[in-house]
C-alpha positions in Angstrom: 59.6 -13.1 29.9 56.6 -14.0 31.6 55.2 -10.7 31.8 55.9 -10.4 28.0 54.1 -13.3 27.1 50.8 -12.6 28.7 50.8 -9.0 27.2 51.1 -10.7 23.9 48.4 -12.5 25.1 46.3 -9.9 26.0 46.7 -8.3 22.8 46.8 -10.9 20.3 42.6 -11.6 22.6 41.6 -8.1 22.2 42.7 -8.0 18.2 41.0 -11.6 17.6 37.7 -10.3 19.3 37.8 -6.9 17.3 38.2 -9.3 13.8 35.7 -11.7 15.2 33.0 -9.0 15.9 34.1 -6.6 14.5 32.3 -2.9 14.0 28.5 -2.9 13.6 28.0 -4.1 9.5 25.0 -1.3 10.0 25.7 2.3 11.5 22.8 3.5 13.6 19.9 6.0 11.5 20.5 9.7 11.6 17.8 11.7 14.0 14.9 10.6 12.5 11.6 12.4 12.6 7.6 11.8 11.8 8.6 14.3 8.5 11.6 12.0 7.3 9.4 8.7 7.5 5.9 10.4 5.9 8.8 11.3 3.1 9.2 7.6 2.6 6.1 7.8 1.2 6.4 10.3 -1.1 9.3 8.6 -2.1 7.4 5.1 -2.7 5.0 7.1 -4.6 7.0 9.2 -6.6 8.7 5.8 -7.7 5.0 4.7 -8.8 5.1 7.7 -11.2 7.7 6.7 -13.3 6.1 3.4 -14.4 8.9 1.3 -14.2 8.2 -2.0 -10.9 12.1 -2.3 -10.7 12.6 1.7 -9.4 8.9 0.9 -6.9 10.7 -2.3 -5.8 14.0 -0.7 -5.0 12.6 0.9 -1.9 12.2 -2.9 -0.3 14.4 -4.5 1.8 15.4 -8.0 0.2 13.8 -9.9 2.8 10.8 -8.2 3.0 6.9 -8.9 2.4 4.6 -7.4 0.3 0.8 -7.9 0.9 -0.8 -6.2 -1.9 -4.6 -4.3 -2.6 -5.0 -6.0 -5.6 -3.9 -9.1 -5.3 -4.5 -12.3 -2.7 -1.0 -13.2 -3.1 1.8 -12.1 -0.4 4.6 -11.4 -2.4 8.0 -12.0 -1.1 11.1 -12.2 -3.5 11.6 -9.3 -5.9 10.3 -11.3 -8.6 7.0 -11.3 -7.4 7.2 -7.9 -6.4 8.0 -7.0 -10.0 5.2 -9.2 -11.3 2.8 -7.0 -9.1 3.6 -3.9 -9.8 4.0 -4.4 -13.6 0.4 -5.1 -13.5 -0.6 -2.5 -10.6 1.1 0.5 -12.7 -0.5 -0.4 -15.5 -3.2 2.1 -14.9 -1.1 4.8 -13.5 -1.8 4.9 -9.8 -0.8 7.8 -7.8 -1.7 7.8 -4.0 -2.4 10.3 -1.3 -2.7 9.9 2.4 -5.8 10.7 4.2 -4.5 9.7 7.6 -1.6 8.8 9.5 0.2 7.6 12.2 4.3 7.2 12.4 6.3 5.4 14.8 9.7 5.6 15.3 12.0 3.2 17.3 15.8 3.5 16.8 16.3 1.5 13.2 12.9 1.2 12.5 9.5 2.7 11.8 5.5 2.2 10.9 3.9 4.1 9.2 0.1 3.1 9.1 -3.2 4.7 7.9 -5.9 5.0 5.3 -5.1 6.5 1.5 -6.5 6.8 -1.7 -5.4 5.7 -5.0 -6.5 7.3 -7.9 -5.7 5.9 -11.3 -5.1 8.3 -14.0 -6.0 5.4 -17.0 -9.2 4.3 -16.0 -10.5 7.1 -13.8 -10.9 4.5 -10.9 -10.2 5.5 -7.0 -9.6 2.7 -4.2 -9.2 3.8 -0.2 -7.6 1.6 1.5 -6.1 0.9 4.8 -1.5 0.4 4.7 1.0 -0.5 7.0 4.6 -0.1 6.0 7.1 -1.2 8.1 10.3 0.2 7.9 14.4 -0.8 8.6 17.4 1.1 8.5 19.9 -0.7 6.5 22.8 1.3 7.5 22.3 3.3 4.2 18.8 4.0 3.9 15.1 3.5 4.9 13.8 0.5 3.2 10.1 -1.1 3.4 10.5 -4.8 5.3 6.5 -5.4 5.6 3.9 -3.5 3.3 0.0 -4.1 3.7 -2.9 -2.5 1.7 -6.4 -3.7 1.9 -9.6 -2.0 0.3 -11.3 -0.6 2.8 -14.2 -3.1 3.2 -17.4 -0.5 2.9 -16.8 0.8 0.0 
């Protein structure tokens, strides 16, 4: 009877530590390459194309930071995000990388360099220098930190 009792014991622990911790809540990342995380960009900027902040703001994690190029404000909940961009698409930006470096490390990845905007309303260009910072969410590649500054000579 003894011998009964402490297998119950044993498995009633091991059951209570797999409901306790359970599986991961986030499966690793696919393979990811340099290719995979440059497309994040294209994606980012494909979503500036359609005009709409909510689709450009859907590619950042909910806790995430957003330090814009125009604009001295880091912007952290969606709300300011949205507030941003409805004023940054305005002109109908559309930007191309002139250099870059990725770096990958298991469930995240930076992707940092120089590009150009150029905005199809006014005829304006910007270079600037970005960062984004990226997580895997289990799902997808999402931006966590995003920084853009004019570049400071021109």
């Amino acid at each position: 009877m003894n011998a009964s009792f402490f297998r119950l014991d044993i498995i009633s622990s091991l059951l209570m530590t797999g409901c306790t911790t359970g599986p991961s809540s986030t499966k690793a990342p696919p393979k990811t390459t340099e290719a995979d995380i440059a497309a994040l960009f294209d994606r980012w900027n494909a979503s500036l194309e359609t005009g709409d902040p909510e689709k450009v703001v859907d590619n950042y994690a909910e806790a995430s930071i957003l330090l814009p190029t125009a604009s001295n404000k880091p912007r952290l909940t969606r709300a300011e995000k949205v507030d941003y961009f409805e004023h940054f698409l305005q002109d109908g930006p559309s930007g191309e990388i002139a250099l870059r470096r990725i770096d990958i490390d298991h469930n995240m990845a930076v992707d940092s360099g120089l590009y150009t905007f150029r905005f199809a309303n006014t005829g304006a260009e910007i270079e600037a220098r970005y960062s984004f910072t990226y997580r895997w969410d289990g799902n997808q590649w999402l931006i966590i930190s995003h920084h853009s500054s004019a570049m400071p000579e021109n």
